[in-house]
C-alpha positions, -999 to 999 in steps of 0.1 A, spaced: 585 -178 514 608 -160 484 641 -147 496 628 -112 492 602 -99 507 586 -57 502 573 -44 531 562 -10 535 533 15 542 520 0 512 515 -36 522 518 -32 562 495 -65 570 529 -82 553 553 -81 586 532 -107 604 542 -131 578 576 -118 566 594 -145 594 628 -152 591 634 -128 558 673 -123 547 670 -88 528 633 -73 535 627 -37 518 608 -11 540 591 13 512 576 44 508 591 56 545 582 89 535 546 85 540 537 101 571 503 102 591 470 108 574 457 142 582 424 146 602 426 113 615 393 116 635 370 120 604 357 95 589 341 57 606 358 50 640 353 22 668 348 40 699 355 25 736 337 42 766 363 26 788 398 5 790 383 -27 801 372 -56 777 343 -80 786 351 -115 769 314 -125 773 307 -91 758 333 -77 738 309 -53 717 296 -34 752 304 -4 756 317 1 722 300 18 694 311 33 658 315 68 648 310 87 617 324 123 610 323 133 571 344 160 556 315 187 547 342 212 527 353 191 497 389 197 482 390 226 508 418 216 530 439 249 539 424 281 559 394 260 568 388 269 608 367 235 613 402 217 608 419 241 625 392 230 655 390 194 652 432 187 648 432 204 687 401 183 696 406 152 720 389 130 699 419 136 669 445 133 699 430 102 706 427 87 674 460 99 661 479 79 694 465 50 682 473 54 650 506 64 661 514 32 681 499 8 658 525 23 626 550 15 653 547 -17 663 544 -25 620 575 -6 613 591 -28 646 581 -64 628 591 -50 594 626 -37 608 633 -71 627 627 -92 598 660 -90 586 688 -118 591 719 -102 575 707 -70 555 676 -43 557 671 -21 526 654 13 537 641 29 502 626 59 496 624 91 477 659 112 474 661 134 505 631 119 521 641 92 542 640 107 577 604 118 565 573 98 576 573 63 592 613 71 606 604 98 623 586 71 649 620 62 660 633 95 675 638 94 709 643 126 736 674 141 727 683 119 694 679 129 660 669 90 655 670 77 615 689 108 595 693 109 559 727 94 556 752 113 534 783 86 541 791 50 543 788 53 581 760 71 602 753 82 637 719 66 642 706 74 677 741 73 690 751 39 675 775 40 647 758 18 616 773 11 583 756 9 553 753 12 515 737 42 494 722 31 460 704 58 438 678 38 416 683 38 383 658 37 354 660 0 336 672 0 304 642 -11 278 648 -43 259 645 -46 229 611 -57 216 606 -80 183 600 -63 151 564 -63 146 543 -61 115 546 -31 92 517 -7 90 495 -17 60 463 -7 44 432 -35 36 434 -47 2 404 -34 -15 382 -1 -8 358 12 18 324 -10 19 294 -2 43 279 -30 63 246 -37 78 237 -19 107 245 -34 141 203 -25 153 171 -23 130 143 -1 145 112 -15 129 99 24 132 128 33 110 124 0 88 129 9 47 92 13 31 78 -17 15 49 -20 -16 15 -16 0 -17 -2 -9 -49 10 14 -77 -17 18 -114 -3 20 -116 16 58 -134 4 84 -157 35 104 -160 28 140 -176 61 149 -178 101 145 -143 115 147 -133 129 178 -133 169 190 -94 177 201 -88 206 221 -57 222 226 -26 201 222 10 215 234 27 182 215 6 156 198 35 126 205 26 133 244 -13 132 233 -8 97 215 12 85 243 -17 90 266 -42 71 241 -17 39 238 -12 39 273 -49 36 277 -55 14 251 -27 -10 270 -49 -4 307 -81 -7 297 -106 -36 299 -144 -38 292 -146 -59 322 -129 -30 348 -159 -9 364 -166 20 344 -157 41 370 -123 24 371 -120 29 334 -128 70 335 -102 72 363 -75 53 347 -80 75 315 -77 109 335 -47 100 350 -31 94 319 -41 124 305 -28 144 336 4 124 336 12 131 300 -2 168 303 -26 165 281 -56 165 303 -73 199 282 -72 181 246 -98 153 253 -121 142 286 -116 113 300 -150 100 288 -145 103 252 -112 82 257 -132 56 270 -155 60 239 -125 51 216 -121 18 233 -154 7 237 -155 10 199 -123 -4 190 -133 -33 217 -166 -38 201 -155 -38 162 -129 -66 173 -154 -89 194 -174 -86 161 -147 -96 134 -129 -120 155 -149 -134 180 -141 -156 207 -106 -143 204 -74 -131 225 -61 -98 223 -22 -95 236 -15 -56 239 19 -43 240 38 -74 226 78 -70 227 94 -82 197 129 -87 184 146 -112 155 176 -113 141 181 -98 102 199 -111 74 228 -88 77 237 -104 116 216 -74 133 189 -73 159 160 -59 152 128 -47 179 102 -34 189 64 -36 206 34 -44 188 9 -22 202 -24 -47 197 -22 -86 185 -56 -109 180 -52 -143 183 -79 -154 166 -72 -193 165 -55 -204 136 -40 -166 126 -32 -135 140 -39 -102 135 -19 -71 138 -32 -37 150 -12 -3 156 -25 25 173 -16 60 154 -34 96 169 -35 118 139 -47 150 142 -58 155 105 -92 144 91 -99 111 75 -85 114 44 -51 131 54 -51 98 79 -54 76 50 -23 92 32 -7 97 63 -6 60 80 12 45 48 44 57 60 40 31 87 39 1 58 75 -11 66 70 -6 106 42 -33 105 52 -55 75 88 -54 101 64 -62 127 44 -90 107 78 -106 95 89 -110 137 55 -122 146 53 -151 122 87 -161 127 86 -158 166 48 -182 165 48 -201 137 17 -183 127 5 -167 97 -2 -129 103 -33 -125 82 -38 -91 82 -23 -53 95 -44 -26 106 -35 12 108 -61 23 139 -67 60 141 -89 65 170 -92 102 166 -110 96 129 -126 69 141 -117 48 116 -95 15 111 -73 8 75 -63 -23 66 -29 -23 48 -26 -46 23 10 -63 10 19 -84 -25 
């Protein structure tokens, strides 16, 4: 135990060890009582007595919240509940128990007690406990010598002074970076974003007749919809399973007017089919996350939207829902080159793999284009 010891409103679980101290501090005196001491979580006792086998009976905890906010002044429900018995009850306790705290902290001392607090505010708050019928109690001293519930006391006034600031060691002058300005790689890639690479259109693969749209508030809500399903569905699920699946999507994405639920399912069953055909016997893995690491010390990821493993190689397939007819689709899906050459680059690094060909599909036009890359 240190010589000195701070005890206070602040830290009053620290009198039951402060034994045998020779100069403790009482701080922050000035605090008084909380106001509306009955609000908030409160153990409760139906009675005085205290059954050891049983000390929880007849004991039980109660809540009250504050329901006004910031509001404290003019608010009748505090008005109310400071006259109420239960905040008479709970502010005796309270009362007592600051009492007995401010009784260990004040005995502490062997030879000396320091009493600080604000200027002027020293017979505020916890000193006020002391008063007794017909006694001032604790005043705020304004000699060398005090009256202090009849019993003359000397003592010492010291006003706190700020400390002076030492002196700190010179530091490093401000300086500017030899050299100029230079921009670095950026911290995250987004494959979606990725910078356009050389590619050129392979011959396009016709699954079926396009597709009859109907009205469309926002076509990236419609294509939503259509991944999702393409990322539900399975040829083995119950067709009625399948048609349900499909309608909920549409509803959830509020698209439900553009395209029935049936003709959904007709883009899958043809996509499903064309695959079994070119790769049979194969996996497909739908809505694979991806992420690597690029040369400049970023992170780059993203979710393929359909792989097939097809053995020895994979295949790539992304889902876009154009609107246009089948030639605007074919000009249209070669701004996606750098999203899956990004995507073919994580995939073969990520499985060892070759990647041996990408695939722009566009159920809407029914059709599939490979992209083709030096």
């Amino acid at each position: 135990m240190s010589e000195r010891q701070l005890l206070g409103p602040g830290a009053w679980l620290e009198p039951h060890r402060a034994k045998d101290l020779l100069r403790p501090i009482l701080f922050e005196l000035e605090k008084g009582e909380k106001g509306n001491a009955a609000l908030g979580l409160h153990i409760v006792a139906e009675g005085d007595s205290l059954d050891l086998a049983d000390p929880l009976a007849g004991r039980w905890m109660r809540y009250w919240p504050y329901p006004y906010g910031k509001a404290s002044s003019g608010v009748p429900f505090i008005e109310r509940l400071e006259a109420g018995r239960e905040a008479l009850v709970v502010g005796e306790r309270d009362r007592r128990e600051r009492m007995r705290l401010l009784y260990v902290g004040w005995t502490r001392a062997r030879d000396r007690l320091v009493l600080a607090s604000r200027k002027g505010a020293l017979a505020k708050g916890a000193l006020e406990l002391l008063k007794a019928p017909g006694s001032d109690g604790v005043t705020q001293p304004d000699a060398d010598e005090v009256i202090w519930a009849g019993v003359p006391v000397r003592l010492k006034r010291r006003e706190a002074m700020p400390a002076e600031r030492e002196a700190g060691q010179p530091g490093p002058e401000a300086m500017l970076p030899v050299g100029t300005p230079r921009e670095y790689p950026p911290a995250v890639v987004y494959p979606s974003k990725a910078v356009a690479v050389e590619a050129s259109a392979g011959e396009p693969v016709i699954l079926g007749d396009p597709v009859r749209i109907g009205p469309v508030d926002a076509w990236d809500r419609l294509g939503n919809a259509v991944h999702g399903f393409f990322a539900a569905d399975r040829r083995s699920y119950p067709p009625e399973l399948r048609t349900t699946i499909a309608g909920r999507l549409l509803e959830g994405w509020e698209v439900a007017r553009a395209i029935p639920p049936a003709d959904l399912v007709g883009m899958a069953d043809r996509l499903w089919s064309w695959i079994e055909t070119a790769w049979p016997d194969s996996r497909i893995l739908r809505e694979l996350p991806l992420a690597a690491t690029t040369e400049g010390g970023g992170t780059m990821s993203g979710t393929a939207d359909l792989v097939v493993d097809a053995g020895d190689s994979l295949v790539l397939i992304d889902h876009k829902t154009f609107p246009g007819s089948r030639s605007q689709a074919s000009v249209e899906v070669m701004k996606y080159a750098g999203q899956l050459s990004a995507y073919r680059g994580m995939l073969e690094a990520a499985t060892g793999r070759r990647v041996a060909s990408c695939h722009i599909h566009c159920p809407v036009s029914g059709m599939v284009l490979p992209l083709l890359f030096p």
